[in-house]
C-alpha positions in Angstrom: -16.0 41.7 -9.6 -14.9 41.2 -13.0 -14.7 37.1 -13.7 -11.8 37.0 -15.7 -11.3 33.2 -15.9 -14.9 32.3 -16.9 -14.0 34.7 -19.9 -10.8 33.8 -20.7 -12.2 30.0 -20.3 -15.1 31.5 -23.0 -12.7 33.4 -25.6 -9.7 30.7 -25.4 -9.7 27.4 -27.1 -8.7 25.4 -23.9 -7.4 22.4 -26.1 -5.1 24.2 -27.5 -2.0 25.0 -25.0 -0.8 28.0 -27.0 -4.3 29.0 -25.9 -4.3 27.8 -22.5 -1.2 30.0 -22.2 -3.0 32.9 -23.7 -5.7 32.7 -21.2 -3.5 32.2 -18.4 -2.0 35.9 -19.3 -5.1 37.0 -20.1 -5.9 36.4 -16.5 -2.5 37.7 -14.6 -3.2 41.2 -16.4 -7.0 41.3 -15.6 -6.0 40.9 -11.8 -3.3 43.3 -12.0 -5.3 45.7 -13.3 -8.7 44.9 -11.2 -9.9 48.8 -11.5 -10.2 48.5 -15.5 -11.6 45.6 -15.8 -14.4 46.3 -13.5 -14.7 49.6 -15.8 -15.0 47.6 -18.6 -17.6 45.7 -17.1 -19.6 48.1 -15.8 -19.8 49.8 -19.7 -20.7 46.9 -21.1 -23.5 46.2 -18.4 -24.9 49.7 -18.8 -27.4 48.5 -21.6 -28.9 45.5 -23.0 -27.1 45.6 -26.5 -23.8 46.0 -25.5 -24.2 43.2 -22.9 -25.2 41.1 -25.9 -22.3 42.0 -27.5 -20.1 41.4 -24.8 -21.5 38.1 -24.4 -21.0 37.1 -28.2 -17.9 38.4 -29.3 -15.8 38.6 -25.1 -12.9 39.6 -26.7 -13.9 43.0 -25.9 -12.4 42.4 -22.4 -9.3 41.1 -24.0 -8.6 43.6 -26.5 -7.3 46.6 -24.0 -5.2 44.2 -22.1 -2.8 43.5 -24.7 -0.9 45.5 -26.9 -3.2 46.2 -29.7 -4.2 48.5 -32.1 -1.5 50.9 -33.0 2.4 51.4 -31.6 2.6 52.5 -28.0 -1.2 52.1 -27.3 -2.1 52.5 -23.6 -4.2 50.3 -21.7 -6.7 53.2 -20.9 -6.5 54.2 -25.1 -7.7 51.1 -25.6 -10.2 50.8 -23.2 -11.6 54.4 -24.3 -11.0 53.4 -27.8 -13.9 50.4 -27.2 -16.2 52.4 -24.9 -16.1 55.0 -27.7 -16.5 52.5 -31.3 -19.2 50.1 -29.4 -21.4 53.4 -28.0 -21.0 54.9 -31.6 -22.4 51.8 -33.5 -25.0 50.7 -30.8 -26.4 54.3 -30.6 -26.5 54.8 -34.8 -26.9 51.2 -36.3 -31.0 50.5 -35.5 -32.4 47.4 -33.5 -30.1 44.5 -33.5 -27.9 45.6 -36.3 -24.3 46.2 -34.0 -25.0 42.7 -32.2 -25.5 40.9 -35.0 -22.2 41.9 -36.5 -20.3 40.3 -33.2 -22.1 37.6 -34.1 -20.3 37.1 -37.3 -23.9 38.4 -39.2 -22.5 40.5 -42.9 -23.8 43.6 -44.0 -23.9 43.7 -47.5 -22.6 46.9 -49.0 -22.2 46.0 -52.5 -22.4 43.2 -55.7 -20.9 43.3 -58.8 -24.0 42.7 -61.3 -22.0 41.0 -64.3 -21.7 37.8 -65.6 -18.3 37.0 -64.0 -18.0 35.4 -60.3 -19.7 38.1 -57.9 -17.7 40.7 -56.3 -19.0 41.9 -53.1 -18.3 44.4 -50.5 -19.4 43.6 -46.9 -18.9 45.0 -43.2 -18.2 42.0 -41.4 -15.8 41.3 -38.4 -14.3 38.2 -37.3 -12.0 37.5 -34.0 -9.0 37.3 -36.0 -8.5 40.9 -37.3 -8.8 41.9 -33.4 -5.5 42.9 -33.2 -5.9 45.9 -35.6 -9.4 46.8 -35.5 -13.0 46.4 -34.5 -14.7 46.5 -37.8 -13.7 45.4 -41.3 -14.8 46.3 -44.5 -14.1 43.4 -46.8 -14.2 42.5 -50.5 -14.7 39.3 -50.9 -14.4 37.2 -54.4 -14.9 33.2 -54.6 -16.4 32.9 -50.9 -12.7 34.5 -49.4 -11.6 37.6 -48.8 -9.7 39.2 -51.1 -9.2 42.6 -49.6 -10.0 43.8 -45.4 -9.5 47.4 -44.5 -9.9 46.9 -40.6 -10.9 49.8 -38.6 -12.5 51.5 -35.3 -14.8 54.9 -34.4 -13.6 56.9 -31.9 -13.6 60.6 -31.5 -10.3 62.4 -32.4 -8.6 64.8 -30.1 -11.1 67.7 -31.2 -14.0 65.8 -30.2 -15.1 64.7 -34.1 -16.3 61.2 -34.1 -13.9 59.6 -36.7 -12.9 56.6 -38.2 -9.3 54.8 -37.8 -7.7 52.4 -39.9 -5.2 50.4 -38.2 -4.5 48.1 -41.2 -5.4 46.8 -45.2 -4.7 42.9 -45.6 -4.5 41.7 -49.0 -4.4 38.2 -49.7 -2.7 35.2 -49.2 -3.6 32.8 -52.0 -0.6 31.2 -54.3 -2.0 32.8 -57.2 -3.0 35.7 -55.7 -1.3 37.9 -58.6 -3.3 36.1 -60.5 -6.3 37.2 -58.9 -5.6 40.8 -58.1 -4.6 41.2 -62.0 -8.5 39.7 -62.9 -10.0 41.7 -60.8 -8.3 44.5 -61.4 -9.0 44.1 -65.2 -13.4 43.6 -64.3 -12.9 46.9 -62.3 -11.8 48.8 -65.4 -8.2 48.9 -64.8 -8.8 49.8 -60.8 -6.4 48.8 -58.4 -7.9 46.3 -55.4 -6.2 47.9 -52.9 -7.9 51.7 -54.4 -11.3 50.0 -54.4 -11.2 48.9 -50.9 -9.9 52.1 -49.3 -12.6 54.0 -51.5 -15.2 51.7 -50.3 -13.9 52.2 -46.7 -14.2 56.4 -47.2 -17.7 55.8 -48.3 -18.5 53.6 -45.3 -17.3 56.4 -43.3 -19.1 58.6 -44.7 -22.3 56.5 -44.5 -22.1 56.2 -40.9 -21.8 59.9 -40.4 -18.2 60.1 -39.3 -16.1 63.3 -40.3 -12.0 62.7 -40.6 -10.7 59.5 -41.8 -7.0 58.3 -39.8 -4.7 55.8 -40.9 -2.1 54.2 -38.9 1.6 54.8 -40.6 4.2 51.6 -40.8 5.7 53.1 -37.3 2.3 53.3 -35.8 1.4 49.6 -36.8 0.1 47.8 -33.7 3.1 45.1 -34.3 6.1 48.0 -33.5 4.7 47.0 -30.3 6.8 43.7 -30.0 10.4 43.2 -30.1 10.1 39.8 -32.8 11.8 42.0 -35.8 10.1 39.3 -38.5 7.2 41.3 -38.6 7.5 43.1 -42.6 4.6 44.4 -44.2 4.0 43.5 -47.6 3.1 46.8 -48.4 3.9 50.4 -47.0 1.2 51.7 -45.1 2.7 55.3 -45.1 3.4 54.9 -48.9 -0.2 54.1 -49.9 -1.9 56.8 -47.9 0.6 59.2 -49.1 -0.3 58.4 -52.6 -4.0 58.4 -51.4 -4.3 61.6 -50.7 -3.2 61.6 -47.2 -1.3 64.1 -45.0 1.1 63.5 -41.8 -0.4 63.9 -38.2 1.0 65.5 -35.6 1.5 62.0 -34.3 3.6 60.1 -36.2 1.2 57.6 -35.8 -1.1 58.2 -38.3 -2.0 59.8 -41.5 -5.4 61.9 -42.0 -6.7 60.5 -45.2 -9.1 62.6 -47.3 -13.3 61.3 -46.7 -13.8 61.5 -50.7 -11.4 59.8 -53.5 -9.8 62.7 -56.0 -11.3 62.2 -59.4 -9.8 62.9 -62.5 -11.8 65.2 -64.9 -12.2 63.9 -67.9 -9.7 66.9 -69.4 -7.2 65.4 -67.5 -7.3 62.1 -68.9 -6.0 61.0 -72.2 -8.3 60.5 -75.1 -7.5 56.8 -75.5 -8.0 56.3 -72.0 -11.6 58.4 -71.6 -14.2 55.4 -72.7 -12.0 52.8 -69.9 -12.4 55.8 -67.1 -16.0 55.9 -67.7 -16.8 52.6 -67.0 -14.8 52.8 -64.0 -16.3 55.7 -62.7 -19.9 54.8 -63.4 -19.0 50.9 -61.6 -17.7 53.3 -58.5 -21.0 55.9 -58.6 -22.5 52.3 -58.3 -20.9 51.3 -55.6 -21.3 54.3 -53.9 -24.8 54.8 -54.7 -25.3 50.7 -52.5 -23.2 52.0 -49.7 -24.8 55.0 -48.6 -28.4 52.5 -49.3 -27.0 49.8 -47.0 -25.9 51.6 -44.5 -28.4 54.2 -44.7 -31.1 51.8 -44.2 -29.6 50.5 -40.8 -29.3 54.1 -39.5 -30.9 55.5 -36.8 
């Protein structure tokens, strides 16, 4: 039988009562739900690594109980939807490589090589972003992240194992404009926001997934909740449109292309040609330590 309250005790900061009330939930919808939890369980008892995971990062048994993810969400989605990402990285990432990373272990994808403060790319995951994802790729500048594209693996509805991106989170900081306009600047006139999503397509294609999704504004996880305060700060729908990305069926989410468009060099004005260069060669870079890092963890 599925122990809800020694996880919630485990996952929950009990000195906290906003947390203590979280549990408490946590608990009521494990017991109304006995049959899922117990298949839960039993998945992540089937084999040693995903039991360590389980027993580092238990929010796996709190993820499918709540409303997570993407707009209308069922509790079975979900609990498919982690069967399905932790199976995929457990069975392709080699030795201890899918624990570590619930154990908030990096991967470093990626670091800028100039003189400047270092620019790096990293898969990481911290409890936090476990309302919108599994996984995040991050681009992190000064020790904080500056960019997260959070995602999860799952197979789509023709069987194709596939990544989903149920949100980008820029940052936070005062002077973030400030920021975003320097970095933008070191990555030859590159938006922040186009570096991470092309640095998530390349992850995907690194871990040998074949569609890329993207949930839309009306499939954000939040449309879930009836507080109307929830705004993003920038269109979802918008961005993957002007990505390269078409409309699903479901409204939902968007299929974004696996590879960025890139210009040829007849395309681009003459006085722009020696600035698009040096942003092409930094993103062959980049692309070139991706498919290394992750390749080297491959099974």
């Amino acid at each position: 039988m599925f122990d809800a309250i020694r996880v919630g005790e485990k996952i929950y900061n009990m000195k906290n009562p906003r947390e203590v009330h979280r549990c408490i939930v946590f608990v009521i919808r494990c017991f109304l739900h006995p049959q899922k939890m117990e298949r839960l369980q039993r998945f992540f008892s089937s084999n040693e690594k995903l039991a360590r995971i389980a027993e580092a990062y238990g929010f796996v048994y709190e993820q499918p109980t709540r409303a997570f993810f993407y707009n209308k969400s069922t509790f079975n989605e979900r609990i498919k939807l982690v069967e399905e990402h932790m199976m995929y990285m457990t069975k392709h990432l080699k030795g201890d490589t899918a624990v570590e990373l619930y154990q908030n272990k990096a991967i470093k994808l990626w670091q800028s090589q100039d003189n400047e403060d270092p620019l790096i790319l990293k898969l990481f995951y911290h409890p936090g972003q476990r309302k919108e994802g599994l996984m995040s790729v991050w681009l992190d500048y000064e020790g904080e992240a500056l960019y997260q594209m959070m995602f999860w693996i799952a197979r789509n509805k023709a069987g194709d194992w596939s990544m989903y991106i149920g949100a980008m989170q820029g940052p936070n900081a005062e002077n973030s404009r400030e920021i975003i306009k320097k970095v933008t600047k070191r990555c030859h006139a590159y938006r922040t926001k186009n570096l991470i999503l092309h640095a998530t397509q390349e992850v995907a294609k690194a871990l040998g997934l074949e569609h890329l999704y993207a949930v839309t504004n009306y499939g954000y996880y939040a449309n879930n909740h009836i507080r109307r305060d929830r705004k993003l700060k920038t269109s979802f729908s918008d961005f993957w449109k002007e990505s390269g990305g078409r409309p699903c069926a479901d409204q939902r989410f968007y299929e974004l292309p696996m590879t960025e468009y890139r210009k040829a060099m007849e395309e681009i004005p003459t006085r722009k040609r020696a600035n698009y260069r040096r942003r092409f060669a930094l993103l062959d870079e980049i692309d070139a330590s991706i498919a290394k890092s992750i390749g080297d963890l491959r099974c």
